[in-house]
C-alpha positions as CSV (number, residue, x, y, z in Angstrom):
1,X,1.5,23.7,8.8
2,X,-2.2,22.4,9.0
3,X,-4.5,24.7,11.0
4,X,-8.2,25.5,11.8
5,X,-7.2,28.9,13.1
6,X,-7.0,31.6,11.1
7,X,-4.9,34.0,13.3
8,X,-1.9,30.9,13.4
9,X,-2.6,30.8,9.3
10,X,-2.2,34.6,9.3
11,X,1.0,34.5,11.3
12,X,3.0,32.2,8.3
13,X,1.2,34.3,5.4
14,X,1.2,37.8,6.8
15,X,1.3,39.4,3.4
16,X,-1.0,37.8,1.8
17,X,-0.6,35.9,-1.9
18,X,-2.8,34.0,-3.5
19,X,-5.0,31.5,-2.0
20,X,-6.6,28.3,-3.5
21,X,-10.0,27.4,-1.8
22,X,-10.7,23.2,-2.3
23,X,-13.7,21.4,-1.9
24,X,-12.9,17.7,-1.4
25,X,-15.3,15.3,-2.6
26,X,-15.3,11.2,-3.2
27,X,-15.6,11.8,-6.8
28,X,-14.3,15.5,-7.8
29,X,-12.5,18.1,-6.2
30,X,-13.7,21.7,-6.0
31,X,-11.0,24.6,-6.5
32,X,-11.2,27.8,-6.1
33,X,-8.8,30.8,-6.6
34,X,-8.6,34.5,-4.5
35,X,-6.7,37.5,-5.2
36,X,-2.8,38.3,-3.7
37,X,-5.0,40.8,-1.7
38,X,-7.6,38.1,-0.2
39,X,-10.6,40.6,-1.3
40,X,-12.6,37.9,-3.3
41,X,-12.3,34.2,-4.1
42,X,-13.3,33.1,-7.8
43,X,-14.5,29.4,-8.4
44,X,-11.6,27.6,-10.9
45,X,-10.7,24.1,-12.2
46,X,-13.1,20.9,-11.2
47,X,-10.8,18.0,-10.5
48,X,-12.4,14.9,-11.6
49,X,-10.4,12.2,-9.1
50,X,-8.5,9.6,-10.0
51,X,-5.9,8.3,-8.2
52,X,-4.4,10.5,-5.8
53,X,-0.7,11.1,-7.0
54,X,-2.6,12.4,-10.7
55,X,-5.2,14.3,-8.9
56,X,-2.1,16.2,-6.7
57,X,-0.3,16.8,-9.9
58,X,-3.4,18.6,-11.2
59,X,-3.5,20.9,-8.3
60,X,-0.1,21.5,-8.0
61,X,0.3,22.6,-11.9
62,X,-3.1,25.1,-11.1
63,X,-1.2,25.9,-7.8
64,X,2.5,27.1,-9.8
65,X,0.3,28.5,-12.3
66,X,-1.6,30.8,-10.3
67,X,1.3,31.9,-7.6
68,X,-0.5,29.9,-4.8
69,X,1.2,30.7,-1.3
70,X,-1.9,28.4,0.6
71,X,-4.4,26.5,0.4
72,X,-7.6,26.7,2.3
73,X,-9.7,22.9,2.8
74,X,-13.8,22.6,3.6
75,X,-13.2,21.0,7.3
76,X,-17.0,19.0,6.8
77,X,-18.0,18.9,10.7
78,X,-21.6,17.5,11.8
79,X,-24.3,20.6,12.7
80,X,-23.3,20.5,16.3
81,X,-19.9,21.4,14.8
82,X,-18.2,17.7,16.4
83,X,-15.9,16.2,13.4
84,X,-17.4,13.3,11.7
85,X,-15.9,10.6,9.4
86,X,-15.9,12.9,6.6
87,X,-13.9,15.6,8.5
88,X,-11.1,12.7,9.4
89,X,-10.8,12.6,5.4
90,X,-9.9,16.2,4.9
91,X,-7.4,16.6,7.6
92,X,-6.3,13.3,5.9
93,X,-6.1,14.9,2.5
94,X,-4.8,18.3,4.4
95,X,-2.0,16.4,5.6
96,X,-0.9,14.8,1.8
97,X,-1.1,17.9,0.2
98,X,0.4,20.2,3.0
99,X,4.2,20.4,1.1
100,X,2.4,23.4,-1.5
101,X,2.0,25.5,1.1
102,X,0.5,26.2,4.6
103,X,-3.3,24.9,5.5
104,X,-6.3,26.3,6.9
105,X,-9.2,23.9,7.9
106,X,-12.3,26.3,7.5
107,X,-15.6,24.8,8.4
108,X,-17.7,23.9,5.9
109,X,-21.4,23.0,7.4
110,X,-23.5,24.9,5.0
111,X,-21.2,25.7,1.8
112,X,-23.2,23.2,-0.7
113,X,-26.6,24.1,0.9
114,X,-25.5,28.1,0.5
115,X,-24.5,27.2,-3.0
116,X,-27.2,25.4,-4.1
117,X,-29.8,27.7,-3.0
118,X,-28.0,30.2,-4.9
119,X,-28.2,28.5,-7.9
120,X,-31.7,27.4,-7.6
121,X,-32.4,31.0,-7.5
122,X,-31.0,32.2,-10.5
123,X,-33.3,29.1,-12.3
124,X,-30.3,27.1,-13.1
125,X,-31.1,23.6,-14.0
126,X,-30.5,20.5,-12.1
127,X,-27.8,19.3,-14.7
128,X,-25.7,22.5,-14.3
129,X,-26.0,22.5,-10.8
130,X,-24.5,19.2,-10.7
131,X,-21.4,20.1,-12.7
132,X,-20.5,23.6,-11.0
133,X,-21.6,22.7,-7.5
134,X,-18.3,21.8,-6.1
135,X,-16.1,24.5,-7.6
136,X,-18.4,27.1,-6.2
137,X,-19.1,25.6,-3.0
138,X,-15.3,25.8,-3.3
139,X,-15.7,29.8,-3.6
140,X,-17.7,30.1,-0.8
141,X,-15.4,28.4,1.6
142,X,-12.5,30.1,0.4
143,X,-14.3,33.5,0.7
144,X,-15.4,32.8,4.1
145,X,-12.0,32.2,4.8
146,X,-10.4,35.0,3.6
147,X,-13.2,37.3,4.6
148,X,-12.4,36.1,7.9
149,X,-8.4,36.8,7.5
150,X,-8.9,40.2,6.4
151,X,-11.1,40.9,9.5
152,X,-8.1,39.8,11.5
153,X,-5.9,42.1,9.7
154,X,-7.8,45.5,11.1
């Protein structure tokens, strides 16, 4: 199941379990990893991409390794929230990965810029930023997410 909704993605997962949060990218992949009880989201492994079938094996051995029961995907939409070429990838990626477990699109409009102004803030340099910039944009989206689920739940 591939959804934006987060009441139809509560519905399949209504006790919870682990989530993994990814940020796709054209060169890496962001992951992310939350508690069983969806209270906060952690930022994990950096997938370097390759080809797909070797960048799938990757997440599915961090997936079995860490109990994952869903995955949440950055849905990248333009500032008017309309779906741009970039969104068409993720729901394309959504769709190849959706046999680990059930899929919630969660918009993604201001994850890196969130991020990034975070880091600039704690003085972090340029080079750093650059290498953990995905895998904690990949936080934030998952945290977003499961803040939201948990709102749903009361």
């Amino acid at each position: 199941m591939i959804t934006t909704q987060p009441a139809a993605f509560l519905e399949v997962l209504p006790t919870g379990g682990r989530l993994m949060g990814l940020d796709v990218g054209m060169k890496t992949i962001g992951t992310a990893l939350c508690d069983a009880g969806w209270t906060f989201a952690s930022p994990a492994t950096l997938v370097r991409r390759t080809k797909f079938t070797k960048d799938k094996v990757q997440l599915l051995e961090l997936a079995k390794a860490q109990g994952v029961r869903g995955l949440v995907i950055g849905l990248p939409l333009n500032l008017d929230g309309t779906e741009s070429p970039r969104s068409q990838s993720s729901r394309s990626f959504a769709r190849l990965v959706e046999d680990m477990g059930p899929v919630l699109l969660w918009d993604e409009r201001w994850s890196t810029v969130a991020v990034e102004r975070a880091m600039i803030e704690q003085d972090m340099s340029r080079a750093k930023r650059a290498e953990r910039i995905d895998n904690l944009a990949a936080a934030y989206i998952l945290q977003g997410a499961i803040d939201a689920l948990t709102i749903n739940q009361t």
